[in-house]
Backbone as CSV, one residue per row, in Angstrom:
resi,resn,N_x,N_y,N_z,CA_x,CA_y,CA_z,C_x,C_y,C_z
1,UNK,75.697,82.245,82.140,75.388,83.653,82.120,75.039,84.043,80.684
2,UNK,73.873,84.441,80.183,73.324,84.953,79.548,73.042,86.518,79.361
3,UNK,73.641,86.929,77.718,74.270,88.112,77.636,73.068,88.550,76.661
4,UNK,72.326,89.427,76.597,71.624,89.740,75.241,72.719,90.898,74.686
5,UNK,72.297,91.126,73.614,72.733,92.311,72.837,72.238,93.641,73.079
6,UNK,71.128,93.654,73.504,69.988,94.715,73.755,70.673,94.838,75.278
7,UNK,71.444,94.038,76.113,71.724,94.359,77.488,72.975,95.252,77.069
8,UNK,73.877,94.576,76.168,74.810,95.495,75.684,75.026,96.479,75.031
9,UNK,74.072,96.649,74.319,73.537,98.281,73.560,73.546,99.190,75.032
10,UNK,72.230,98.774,75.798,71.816,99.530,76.566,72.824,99.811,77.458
11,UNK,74.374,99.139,78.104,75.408,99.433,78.930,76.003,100.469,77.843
12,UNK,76.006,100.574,76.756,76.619,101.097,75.984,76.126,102.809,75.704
13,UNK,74.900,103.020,76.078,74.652,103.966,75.866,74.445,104.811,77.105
14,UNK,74.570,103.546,78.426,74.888,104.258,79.213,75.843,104.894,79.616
15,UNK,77.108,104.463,79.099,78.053,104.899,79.094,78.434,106.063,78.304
16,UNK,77.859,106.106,76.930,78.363,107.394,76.320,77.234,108.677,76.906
17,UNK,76.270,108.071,77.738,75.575,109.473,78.234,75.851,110.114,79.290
18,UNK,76.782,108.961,79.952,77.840,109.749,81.592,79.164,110.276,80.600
19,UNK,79.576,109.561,79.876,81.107,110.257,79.167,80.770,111.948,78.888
20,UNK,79.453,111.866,78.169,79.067,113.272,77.580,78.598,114.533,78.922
21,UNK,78.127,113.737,79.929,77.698,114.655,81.197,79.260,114.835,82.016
22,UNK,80.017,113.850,81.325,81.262,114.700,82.487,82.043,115.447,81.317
23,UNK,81.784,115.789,80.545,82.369,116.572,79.403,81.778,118.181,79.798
24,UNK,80.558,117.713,79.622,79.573,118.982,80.007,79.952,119.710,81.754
25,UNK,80.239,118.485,82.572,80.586,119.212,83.747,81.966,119.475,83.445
26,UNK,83.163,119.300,83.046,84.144,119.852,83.248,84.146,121.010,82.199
27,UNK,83.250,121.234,81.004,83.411,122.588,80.568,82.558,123.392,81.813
28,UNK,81.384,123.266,82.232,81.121,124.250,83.499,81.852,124.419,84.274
29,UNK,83.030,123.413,84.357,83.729,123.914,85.664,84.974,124.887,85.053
30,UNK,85.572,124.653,84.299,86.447,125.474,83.310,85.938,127.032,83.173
31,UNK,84.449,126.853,82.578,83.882,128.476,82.390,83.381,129.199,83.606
32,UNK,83.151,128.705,84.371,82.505,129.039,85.693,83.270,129.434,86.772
33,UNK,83.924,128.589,87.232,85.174,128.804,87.851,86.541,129.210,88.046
34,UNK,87.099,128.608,86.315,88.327,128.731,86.629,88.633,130.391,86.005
35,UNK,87.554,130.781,85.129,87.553,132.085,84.560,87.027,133.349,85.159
36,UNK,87.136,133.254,86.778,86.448,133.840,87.526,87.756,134.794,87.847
37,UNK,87.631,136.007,88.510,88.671,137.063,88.819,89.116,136.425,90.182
38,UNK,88.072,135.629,91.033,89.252,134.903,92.145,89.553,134.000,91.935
39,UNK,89.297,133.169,90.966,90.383,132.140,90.445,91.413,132.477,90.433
40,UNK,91.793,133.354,89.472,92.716,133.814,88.866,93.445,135.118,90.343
41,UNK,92.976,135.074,91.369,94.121,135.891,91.927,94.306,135.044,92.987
42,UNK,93.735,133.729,93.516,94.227,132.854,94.080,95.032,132.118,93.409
43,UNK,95.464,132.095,91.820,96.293,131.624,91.207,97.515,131.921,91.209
44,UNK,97.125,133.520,90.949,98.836,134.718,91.064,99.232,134.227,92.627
45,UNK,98.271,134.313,93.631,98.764,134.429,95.010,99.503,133.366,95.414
46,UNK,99.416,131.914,94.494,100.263,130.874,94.645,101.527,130.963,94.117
47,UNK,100.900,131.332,93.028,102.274,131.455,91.995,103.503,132.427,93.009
48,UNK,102.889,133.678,93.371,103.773,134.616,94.420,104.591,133.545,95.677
49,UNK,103.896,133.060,96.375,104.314,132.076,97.068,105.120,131.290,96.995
50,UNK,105.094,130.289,95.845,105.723,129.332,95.768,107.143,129.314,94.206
51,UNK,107.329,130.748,93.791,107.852,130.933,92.480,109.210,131.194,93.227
52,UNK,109.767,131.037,94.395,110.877,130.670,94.661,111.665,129.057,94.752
53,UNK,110.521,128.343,94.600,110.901,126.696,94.270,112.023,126.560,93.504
54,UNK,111.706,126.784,92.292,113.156,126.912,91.605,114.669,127.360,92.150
55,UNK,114.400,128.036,92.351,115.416,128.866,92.991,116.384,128.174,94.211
56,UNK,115.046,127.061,95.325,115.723,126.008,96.257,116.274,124.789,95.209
57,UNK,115.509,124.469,94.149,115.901,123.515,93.498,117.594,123.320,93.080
58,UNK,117.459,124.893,92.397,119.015,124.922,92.419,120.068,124.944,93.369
59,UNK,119.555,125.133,94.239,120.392,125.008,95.732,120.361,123.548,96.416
60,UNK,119.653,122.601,96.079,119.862,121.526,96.178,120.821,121.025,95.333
61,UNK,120.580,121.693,94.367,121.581,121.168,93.150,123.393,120.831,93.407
62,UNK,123.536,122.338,93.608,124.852,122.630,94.117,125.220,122.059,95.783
63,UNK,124.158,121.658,96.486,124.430,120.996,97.840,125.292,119.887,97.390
64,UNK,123.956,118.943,96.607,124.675,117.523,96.244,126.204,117.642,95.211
65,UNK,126.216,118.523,94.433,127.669,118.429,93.645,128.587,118.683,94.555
66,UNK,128.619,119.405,95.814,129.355,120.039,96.701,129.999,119.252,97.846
67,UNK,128.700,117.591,97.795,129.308,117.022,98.831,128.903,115.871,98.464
68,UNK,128.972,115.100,97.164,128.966,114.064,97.084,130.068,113.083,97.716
69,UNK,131.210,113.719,97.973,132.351,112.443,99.179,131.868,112.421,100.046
70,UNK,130.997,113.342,100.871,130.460,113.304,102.104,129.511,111.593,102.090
71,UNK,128.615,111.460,100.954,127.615,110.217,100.632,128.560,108.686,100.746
72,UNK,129.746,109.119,100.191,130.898,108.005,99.446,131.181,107.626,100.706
73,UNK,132.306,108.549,101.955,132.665,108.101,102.727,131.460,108.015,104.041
74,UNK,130.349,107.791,103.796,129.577,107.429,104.629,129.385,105.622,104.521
75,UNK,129.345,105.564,103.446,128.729,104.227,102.429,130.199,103.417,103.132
76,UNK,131.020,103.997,102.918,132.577,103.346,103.389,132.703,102.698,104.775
77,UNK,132.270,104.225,105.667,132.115,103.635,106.743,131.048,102.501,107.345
78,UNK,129.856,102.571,106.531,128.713,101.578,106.947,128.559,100.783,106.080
79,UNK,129.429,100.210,105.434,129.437,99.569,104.491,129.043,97.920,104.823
80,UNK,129.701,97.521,105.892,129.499,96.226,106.375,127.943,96.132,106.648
81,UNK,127.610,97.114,107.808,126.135,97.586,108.001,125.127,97.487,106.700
82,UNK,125.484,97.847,106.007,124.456,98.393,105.228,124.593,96.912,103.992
83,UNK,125.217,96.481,103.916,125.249,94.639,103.123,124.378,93.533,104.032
84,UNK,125.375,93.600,105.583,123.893,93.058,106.575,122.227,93.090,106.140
85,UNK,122.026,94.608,106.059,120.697,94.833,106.660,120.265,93.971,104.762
86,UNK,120.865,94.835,103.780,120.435,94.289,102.562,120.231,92.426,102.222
87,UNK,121.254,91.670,102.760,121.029,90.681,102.784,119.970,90.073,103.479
88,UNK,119.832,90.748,105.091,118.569,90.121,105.443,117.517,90.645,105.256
89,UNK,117.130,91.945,104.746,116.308,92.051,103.928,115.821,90.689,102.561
90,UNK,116.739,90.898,101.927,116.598,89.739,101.167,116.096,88.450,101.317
91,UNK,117.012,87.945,102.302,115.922,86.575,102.846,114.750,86.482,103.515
92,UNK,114.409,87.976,104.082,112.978,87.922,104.637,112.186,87.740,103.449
93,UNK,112.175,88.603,102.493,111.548,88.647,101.230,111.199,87.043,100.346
94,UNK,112.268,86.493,100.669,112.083,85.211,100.214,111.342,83.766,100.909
95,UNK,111.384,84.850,102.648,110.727,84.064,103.316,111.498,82.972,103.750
96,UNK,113.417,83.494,103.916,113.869,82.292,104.325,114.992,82.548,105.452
97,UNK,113.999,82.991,106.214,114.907,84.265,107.561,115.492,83.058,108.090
98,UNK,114.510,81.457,108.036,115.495,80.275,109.325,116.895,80.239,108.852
99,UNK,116.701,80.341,107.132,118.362,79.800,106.595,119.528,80.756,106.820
100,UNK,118.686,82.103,107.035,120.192,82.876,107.062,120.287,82.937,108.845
101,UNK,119.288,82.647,109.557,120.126,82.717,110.881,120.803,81.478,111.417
102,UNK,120.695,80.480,110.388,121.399,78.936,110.278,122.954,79.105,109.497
103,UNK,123.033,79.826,109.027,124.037,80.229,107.982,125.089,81.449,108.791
104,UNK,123.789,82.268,109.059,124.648,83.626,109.038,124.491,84.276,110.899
105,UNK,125.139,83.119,112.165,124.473,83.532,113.332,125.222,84.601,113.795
106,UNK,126.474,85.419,113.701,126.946,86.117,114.027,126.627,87.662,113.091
107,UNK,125.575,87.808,112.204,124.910,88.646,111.616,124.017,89.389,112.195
108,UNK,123.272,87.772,112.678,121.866,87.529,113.523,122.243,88.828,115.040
109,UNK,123.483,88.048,115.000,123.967,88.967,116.755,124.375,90.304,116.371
110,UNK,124.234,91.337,115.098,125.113,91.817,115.493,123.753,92.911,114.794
111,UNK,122.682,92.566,113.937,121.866,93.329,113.783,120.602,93.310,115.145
112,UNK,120.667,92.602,115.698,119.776,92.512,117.128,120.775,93.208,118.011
113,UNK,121.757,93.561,118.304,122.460,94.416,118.996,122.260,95.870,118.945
114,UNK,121.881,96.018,117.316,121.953,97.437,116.340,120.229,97.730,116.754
115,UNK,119.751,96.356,117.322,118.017,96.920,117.141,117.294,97.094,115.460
116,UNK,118.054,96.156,114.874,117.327,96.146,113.513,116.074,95.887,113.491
117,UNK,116.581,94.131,114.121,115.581,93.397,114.392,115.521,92.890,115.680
118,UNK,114.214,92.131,116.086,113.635,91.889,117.166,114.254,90.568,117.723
């Protein structure tokens, strides 16, 4: 493959003459659009809308400080469950599902019971 210099000038200037036309289009779109009076009141009208976000944020906030034992003694109770599924997760990943149902057959029975797996 044969490269001239003159091929690479010329990629080169094609490039700084699209860099400069999307410069030029995003100032038209900036002056044109975004400085328009319905820009700007479809802007407020979001802002109106959605300027209670915060407000849920903090209420998520205080959910989770409020019931983090609720998370703990869940984890407690599914704890066995939830090492299962992670382990065979794991060996699928490794691509070595024969060894853990060679290893691990009463796993095998007890996540196909649960409908983990197939």
């Amino acid at each position: 493959m044969n490269i001239n210099i003159t091929d690479i000038s010329a990629n080169l200037e094609k490039y700084l003459k699209l860099k400069e036309q999307r410069k030029q289009a995003n100032k038209r779109y900036i002056n044109k659009i975004q400085h328009t009076e319905e820009w700007k009141q479809k802007r407020k009208d979001y802002y109106n809308t959605n300027k209670n976000l915060d407000l849920n944020k903090e209420n998520y906030k205080k959910y989770y400080e409020n019931n983090k034992s609720k998370k703990a003694e869940y984890y407690q109770k599914n704890k066995d469950m939830i090492k299962m599924k992670n382990q065979y997760n794991y060996y699928k990943k490794k691509n070595k599902i024969d060894f853990f149902k060679e290893k691990y057959p009463d796993k095998i029975k007890v996540l196909e019971e649960i409908k983990y797996i197939n």
